[in-house]
Every structure is written in structure tokens, then in C-alpha cells.
C-alpha positions in Angstrom: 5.9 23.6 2.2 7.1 20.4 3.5 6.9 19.0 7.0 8.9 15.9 9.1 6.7 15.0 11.7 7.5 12.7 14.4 5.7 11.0 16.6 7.2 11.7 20.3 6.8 10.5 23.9 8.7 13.8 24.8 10.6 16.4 22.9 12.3 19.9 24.0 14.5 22.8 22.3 17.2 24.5 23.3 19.1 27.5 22.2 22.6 28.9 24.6 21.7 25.5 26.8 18.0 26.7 27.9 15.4 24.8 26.9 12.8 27.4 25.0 10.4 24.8 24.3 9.0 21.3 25.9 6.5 18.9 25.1 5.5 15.6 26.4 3.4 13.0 24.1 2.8 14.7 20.5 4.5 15.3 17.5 7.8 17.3 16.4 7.6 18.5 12.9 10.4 20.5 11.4 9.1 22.9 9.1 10.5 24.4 5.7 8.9 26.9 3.3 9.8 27.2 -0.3 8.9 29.8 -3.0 4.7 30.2 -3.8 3.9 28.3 -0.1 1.3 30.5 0.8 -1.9 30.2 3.9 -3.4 27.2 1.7 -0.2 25.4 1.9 -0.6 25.5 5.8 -3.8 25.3 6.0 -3.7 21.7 4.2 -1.2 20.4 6.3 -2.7 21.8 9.2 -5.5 20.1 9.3 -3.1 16.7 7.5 -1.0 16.6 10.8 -3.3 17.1 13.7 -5.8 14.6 11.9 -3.4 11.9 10.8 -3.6 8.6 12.7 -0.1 7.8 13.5 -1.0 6.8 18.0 -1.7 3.8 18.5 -5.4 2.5 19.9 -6.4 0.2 22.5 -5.5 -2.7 20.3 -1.9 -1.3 19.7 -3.1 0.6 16.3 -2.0 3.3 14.7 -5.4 4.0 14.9 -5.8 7.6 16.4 -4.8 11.4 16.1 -3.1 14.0 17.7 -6.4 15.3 18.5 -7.3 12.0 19.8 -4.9 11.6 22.5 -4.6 15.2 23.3 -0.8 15.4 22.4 1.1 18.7 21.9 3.3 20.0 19.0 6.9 21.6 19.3 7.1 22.8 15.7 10.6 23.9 14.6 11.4 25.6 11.4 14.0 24.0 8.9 15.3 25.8 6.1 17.3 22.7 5.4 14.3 20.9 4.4 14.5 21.9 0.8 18.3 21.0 0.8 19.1 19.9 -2.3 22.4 17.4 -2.7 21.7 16.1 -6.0 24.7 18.1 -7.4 28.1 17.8 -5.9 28.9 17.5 -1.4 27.1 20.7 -0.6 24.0 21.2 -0.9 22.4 24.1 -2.3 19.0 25.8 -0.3 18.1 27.8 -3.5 14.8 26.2 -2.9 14.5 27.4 0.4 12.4 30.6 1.2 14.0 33.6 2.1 14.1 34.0 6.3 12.3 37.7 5.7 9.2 35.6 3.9 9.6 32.4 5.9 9.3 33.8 9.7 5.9 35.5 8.6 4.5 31.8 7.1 6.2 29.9 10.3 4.9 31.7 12.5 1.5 31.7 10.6 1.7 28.1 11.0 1.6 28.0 14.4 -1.1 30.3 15.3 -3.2 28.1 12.9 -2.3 25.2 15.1 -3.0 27.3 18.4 -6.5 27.9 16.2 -7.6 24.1 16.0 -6.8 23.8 19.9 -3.1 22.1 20.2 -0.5 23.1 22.2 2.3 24.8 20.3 6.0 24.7 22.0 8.6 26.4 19.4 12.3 26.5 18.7 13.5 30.3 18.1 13.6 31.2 14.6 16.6 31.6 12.7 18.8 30.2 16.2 21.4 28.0 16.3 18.9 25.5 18.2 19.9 22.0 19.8 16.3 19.6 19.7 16.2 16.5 21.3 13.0 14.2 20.4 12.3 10.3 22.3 10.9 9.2 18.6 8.1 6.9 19.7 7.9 4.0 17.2 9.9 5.7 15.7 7.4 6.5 13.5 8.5 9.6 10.8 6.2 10.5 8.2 7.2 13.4 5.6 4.3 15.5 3.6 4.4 18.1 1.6 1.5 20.7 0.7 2.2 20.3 -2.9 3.4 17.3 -5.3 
């Protein structure tokens, strides 16, 4: 599993020009499954990107969480994160998870979220989506559940 997340001062989705999801200060983390990613694999980065200290404190800090200022999350899944160019001008998404098995762990993902308290907005699944995000920093950190 392997997540973008951005730290936002506002961030929204649209798909056929209506906005279907909306947040204010938070993060937007774009979201890609591959083969094995399984509950653990959300479950770590879960509890990585709601506790990690990328909002500044008093003193200008990246000192605080998402859970710390109270932010939101507009999560939108990616298959193109596990987009691999190595080889050739196209790139292959043999590594990406099938959309059958990767719906069930996205949306999985988000009622975990919904679980720890945050406010989930989402894109649509599978839609030709348009996302527009104010990158505050900009500050773009990538994990992934596994090495």
C-alpha cells in the first residue's frame, strides 16, 4: 500500500464538474493498493498519517498532527501509484491491485479513518475525477506500509 499525502489549506474533487468531495485544512492522500496489502497495511498507515507531525506549532514547527489541529482528509484512490516506468514511455500498473480487490481495501481505509474520528471527504472510485489541492508548504510526504 502506498500513500501521497499532502498537507492542504483546502482541497476538493470533482467528477462531470460537481464537486463530490471538500475539505478545508488537512491532508489529501492519494491512495494505491498492490498485491498482499491487506487490513494491517491500512491499519499502519492509518494510524502513520493521522499521527504524523507535518502542521506547524506556535513557533512555526512542523510540530503537530492532523489530530492536533483537527484537520480533515479527502482521500482519493490511485491506481497509478504503483506505475511503473522503468521500462520503455508507458508505464506498466501490473503492480497495481485489481479494481474488484482494491474498492473493498479503499473503502476499508476510509471507514478506519472515520474510526479514529477524522473527517473523510472522497473522490468516486474508479471516475474520471478532476482534484484540486492549495498544497500548504508544500509539504508531500510518500509512505508506504511495506519496504
Amino acid at each position: 500500500m502506498r500513500v501521497v499525502v499532502q498537507r492542504s489549506k483546502k482541497a476538493s474533487v470533482s467528477v462531470d464538474n460537481k464537486i463530490v468531495g471538500k475539505i478545508d485544512t488537512g491532508l489529501t492522500i492519494l491512495v494505491g493498493f498492490t498485491e498482499n496489502d491487506s487490513i494491517k497495511d491500512i491499519n499502519y498507515l492509518v494510524d502513520k498519517v493521522i499521527n504524523l507531525r507535518i502542521f506547524d506549532d506556535e513557533n512555526h514547527v512542523m510540530n503537530k498532527s492532523l489530530l492536533d489541529v483537527g484537520g480533515s482528509i479527502l482521500s482519493i484512490s490511485q491506481f497509478t501509484l504503483y506505475g511503473d516506468a522503468r521500462k520503455g514511455r508507458r508505464p506498466s500498473y501490473d503492480k497495481a491491485l485489481s479494481s474488484t480487490e482494491a474498492i473493498k481495501l479503499y473503502e476499508l481505509w476510509n471507514e478506519c479513518l472515520k474510526e479514529k474520528g477524522v473527517k473523510v471527504e472522497t473522490g468516486i472510485f474508479g471516475a474520471d475525477m478532476l482534484v484540486n489541492i492549495e498544497n500548504d508548504g508544500p509539504v508531500t510526504i510518500i509512505i508506504e506500509s511495506r519496504d
